[in-house]
C-alpha positions, 0 to 999 in steps of 0.5 A, a space after each residue: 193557710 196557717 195564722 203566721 202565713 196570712 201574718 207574712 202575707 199581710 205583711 208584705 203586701 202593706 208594704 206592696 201598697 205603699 210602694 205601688 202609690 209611690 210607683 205610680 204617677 197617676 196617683 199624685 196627677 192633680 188633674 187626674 183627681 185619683 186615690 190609687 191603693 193597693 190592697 189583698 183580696 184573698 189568698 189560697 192553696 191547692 188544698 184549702 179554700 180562699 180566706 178573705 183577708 182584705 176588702 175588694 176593690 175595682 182593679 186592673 186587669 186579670 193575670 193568668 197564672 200557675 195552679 197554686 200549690 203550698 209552697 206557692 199560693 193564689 194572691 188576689 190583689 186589687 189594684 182600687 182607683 177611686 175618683 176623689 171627687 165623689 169617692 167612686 171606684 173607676 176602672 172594670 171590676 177586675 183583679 190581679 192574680 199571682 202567685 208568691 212565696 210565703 218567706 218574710 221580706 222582700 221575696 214576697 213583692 219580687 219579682 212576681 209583681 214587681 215586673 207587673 207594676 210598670 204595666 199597671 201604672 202606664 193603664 193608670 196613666 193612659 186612663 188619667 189622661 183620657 178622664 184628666 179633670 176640667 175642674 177650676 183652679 184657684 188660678 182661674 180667679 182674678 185679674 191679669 195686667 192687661 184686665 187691670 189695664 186703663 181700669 180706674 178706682 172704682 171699676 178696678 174694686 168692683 172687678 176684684 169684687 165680682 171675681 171674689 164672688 166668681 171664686 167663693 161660689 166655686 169654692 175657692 175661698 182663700 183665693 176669694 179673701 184675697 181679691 176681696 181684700 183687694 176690693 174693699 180699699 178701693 170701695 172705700 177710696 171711691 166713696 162707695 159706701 155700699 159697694 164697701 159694706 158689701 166687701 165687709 160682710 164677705 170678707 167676715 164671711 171668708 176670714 170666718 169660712 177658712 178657719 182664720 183670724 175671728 176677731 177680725 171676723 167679728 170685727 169685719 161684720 160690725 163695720 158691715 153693720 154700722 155702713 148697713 145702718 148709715 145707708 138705712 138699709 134693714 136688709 143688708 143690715 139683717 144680712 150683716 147681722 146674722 154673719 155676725 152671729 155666726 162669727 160670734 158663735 164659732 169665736 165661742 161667744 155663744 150668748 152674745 151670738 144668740 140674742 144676735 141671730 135673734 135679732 137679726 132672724 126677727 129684723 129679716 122676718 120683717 124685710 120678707 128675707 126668708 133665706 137670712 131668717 132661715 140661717 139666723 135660726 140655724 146659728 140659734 140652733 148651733 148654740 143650742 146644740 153646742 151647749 148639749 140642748 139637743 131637742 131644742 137643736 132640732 127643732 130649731 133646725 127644722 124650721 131653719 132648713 123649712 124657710 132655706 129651702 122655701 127661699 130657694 137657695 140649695 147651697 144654704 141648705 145643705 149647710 143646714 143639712 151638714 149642721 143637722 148630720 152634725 147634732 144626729 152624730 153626736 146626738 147618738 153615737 150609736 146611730 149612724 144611718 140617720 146622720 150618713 144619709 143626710 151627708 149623702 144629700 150635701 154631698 149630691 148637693 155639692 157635687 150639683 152645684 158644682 161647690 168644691 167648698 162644700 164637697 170638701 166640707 162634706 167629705 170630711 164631715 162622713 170621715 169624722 163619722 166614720 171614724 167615731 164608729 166601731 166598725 171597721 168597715 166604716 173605718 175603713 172608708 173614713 181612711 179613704 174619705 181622709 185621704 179625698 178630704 186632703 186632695 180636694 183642700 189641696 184643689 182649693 189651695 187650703 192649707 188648713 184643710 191640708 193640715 185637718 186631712 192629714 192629721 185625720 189620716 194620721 187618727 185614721 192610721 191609730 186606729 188602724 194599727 198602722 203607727 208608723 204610718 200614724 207617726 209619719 202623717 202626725 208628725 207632718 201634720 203638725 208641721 202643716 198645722 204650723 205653717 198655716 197658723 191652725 193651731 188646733 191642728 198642731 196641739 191635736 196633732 202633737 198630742 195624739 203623737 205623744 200619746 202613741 209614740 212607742 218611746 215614753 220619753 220622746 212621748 213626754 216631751 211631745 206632751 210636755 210641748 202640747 202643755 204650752 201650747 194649750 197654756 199660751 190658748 189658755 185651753 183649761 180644758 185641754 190642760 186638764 187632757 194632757 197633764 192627765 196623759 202626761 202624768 201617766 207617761 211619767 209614771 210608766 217611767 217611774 218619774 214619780 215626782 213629775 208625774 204627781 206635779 202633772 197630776 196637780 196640774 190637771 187638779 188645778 186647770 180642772 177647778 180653774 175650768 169649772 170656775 171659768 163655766 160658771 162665770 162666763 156661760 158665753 165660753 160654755 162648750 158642749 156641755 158632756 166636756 164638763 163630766 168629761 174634765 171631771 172623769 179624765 182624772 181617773 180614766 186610764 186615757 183622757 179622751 176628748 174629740 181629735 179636731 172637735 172645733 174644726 170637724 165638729 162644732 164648726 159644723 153645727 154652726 153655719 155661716 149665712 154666705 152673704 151673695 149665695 147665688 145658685 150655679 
């Protein structure tokens, strides 16, 4: 087959798939828990061999067809299912074969396959309710009217309370901040003081968990803290304290974080609690490691991991594991072996005991990996990992992590030369990050939209957007990201007075951020972004991790569940 013909081949068969997902119903079940794609595997004529063009993936079944000929070659197309739970091919190993002309548009999808598509979709739908899914919904937790019937104060908050814990060991953390918000005021009408420090440290834990307010985080663990402390309770205060920590960490307040997580390793110590000891190392080793001290990570963390698994508690492991998988990946971009076997071990994990929480953790944590990777094998299935990542936050009613997975499928797209996909998924993506109040989401998202957009105008001013939104998070960093792009736009488009008034901003927000790295070191970052402020100014695209906060740094600094118990 000559280039253009494999050019027009490809071509029609990614449109083939797309309309193949939209066609089939079993690919939006949400009991079903599939990823339906559709992808070419080879193709061949009479006179020549069969070029690969597309991975192989589990199909459907074998159609018979015609000997190919030039004006009608063989097409093997695999019709892939993947389980989105633990990212396995499902159905026999088959494939269709048929036969298509090689002519641009439409003629390449009818009528060959075309009258196929209904008949697969029915063996799609038929295997969708032999395999529908017995897993929990957020709806599973929480009280009806009848439960909440004759309850008074004091047992009606310890039965929100005991559903709360029931959800966020399933994993279901959002429905978790909901009965616990509803618990906690009880607590405290009832006067029941330790019922009500226990309702604060989970809800720091969950508001901290599900990517919200940490302020407020912050605010929940220190009165956690202060009830531990009245009740001369060196346990809980312990507890309480590491929980603490971690807020702190993830709100960027990382010297305050540290000499907390040391406190509260050494008072744990004391009280014989290995599994609180254990994560309050591994909050020190998550600051070492934002801070680029990546020896002293490492170490810290294998003491950490040492005394969680000592202390018997799988779940707090695999957090440590997922923190460790995190350092190994930006450790050393060049190696990925290390960091996907030690994802490989939480994902087992995970899907043990039975956490949708960490499975969806983990899954996005191996799409990251795969998407700082050159390989395109590796890109591949990130794409596919984006996509599981997306369906399992939809499970646990995350909207965050919605927004996370589709802008990452929306990166996935780019990289992949996919950019009317990328646009369609950013453009979406921005909308959800939005509307869940993940603002991260939104600038990320809207930023790699502007950098991409063939139209350099509609380009400005996505960016010209972005620059206010990082102004109102007085992100300096990202300032300096995004003049830097945006002034490059401006030029391609010959505004050069705009374009030098960019320029000068980024000048500005890049002095303005090394002064800010000077005086406060609890703002530090990982220390690479400071050389990376300073090059941006002169490289042809900045460039600084898509999502870093939300798939990066937050996972290399865990949070100590306060009630982990083991399913």
């Amino acid at each position: 087959m000559t280039p253009q013909q494999v050019d027009v081949v490809t071509a029609g068969f990614a449109d083939l798939a797309g309309e193949a997902t939209h066609l089939a119903p079993a690919a939006r079940l949400e009991t079903a828990d599939l990823i339906v794609r559709v992808t070419v595997g080879a193709v061949g004529t009479a006179g020549a061999g069969l070029a690969e063009i597309g991975g192989r993936a589990a199909g459907l079944e074998r159609v018979a067809t015609d000997l190919p000929t030039e004006a009608h070659p063989t097409i093997e197309v695999y019709f892939s299912i993947i389980d989105v739970l633990d990212g396995s091919f499902l159905m026999p190993e088959e494939r269709v074969i048929c036969r298509l002309p090689l002519t641009q548009g439409s003629a390449i999808t009818a009528p060959c396959l075309r009258t196929r598509i209904p008949r697969m979709v029915d063996q799609m739908d038929e295997w969708a309710e032999s395999e529908a899914a017995t897993l929990e919904s957020a709806a599973d937790f929480g009280l009806s009217e009848n439960d909440r019937t004759g309850l008074g104060p004091a047992d009606l908050a310890a039965a929100y309370y005991r559903e709360g814990v029931r959800a966020s060991r399933a994993g279901f953390e959002a429905r978790a901040l909901d009965l616990m918000a509803k618990a906690q005021p009880l607590f405290k009408e009832t006067g029941m003081r330790r019922e009500e420090g226990a309702a604060w440290e989970q809800l720091a834990y969950l508001m901290a968990a599900t990517n919200r307010d940490l302020e407020r985080a912050i605010n929940y663990a220190e009165q956690a803290v202060r009830i531990a402390r009245e009740l001369s309770d060196p346990v809980a205060e312990a507890r309480a304290l590491s929980l603490l920590a971690g807020c702190e960490a993830r709100n960027g307040n990382y010297s305050r974080a540290a000499r907390i997580a040391r406190s509260a390793a050494g008072q744990a110590r004391g009280n014989g609690d290995t599994l609180t000891e254990g994560m309050s190392i591994a909050i020190l080793a998550g600051v070492a490691a934002v801070r680029g001290n990546f020896d002293q990570a490492r170490a810290l963390q294998g003491q950490a991991l040492e005394l969680v698994r000592a202390a018997g508690s799988r779940r707090a492991a695999a957090r440590v594991l997922l923190s460790i998988a995190a350092v190994t990946a930006h450790d050393d971009d060049r190696v990925r072996s290390a960091s996907m076997a030690q994802l490989d071990e939480v994902r087992e994990t995970a899907l043990e005991s039975g956490s949708l929480a960490l499975l969806r953790d983990v899954t996005f944590a191996m799409a990251d990996t795969c998407y700082d990777t050159t390989e395109s094998e590796l890109v591949n299935a990130g794409e596919v990992g984006a996509i599981r990542a997306i369906r399992l936050s939809s499970r646990l009613d995350d909207k965050i992590g919605e927004a996370a997975g589709i802008g990452l499928l929306g990166a996935f797209a780019v990289r992949l030369g996919k950019l009317d996909r990328a646009f369609e998924y950013l453009g979406v993506a921005q909308e959800r990050a939005l509307e869940a109040g993940f603002v991260e989401g939104a600038i990320d998202s809207f930023q790699l939209l502007g950098e991409t957009v063939p139209d350099q105008s509609y380009g400005v001013t996505l960016l010209e957007a972005v620059v206010g939104l990082r102004a109102e998070q007085q992100d300096l960093r990202g300032q300096v990201k995004t003049l830097s792009d945006l002034s490059r736009l401006q030029a391609g488009l010959e505004r050069n007075e705009e374009a030098w008034a960019s320029y000068q901003g980024a000048v500005t927000a890049a002095d303005q951020y090394i002064a800010q790295l000077q005086e406060n070191q609890d703002r530090e970052d990982i220390r690479e972004s400071f050389t990376m402020v300073l090059t941006s100014l002169m490289t042809t695209r900045t460039e600084l991790p898509f999502l870093a906060r939300y798939l990066k740094i937050n996972r290399m600094l865990p949070l100590l569940n306060p009630r982990w118990i083991e399913g």
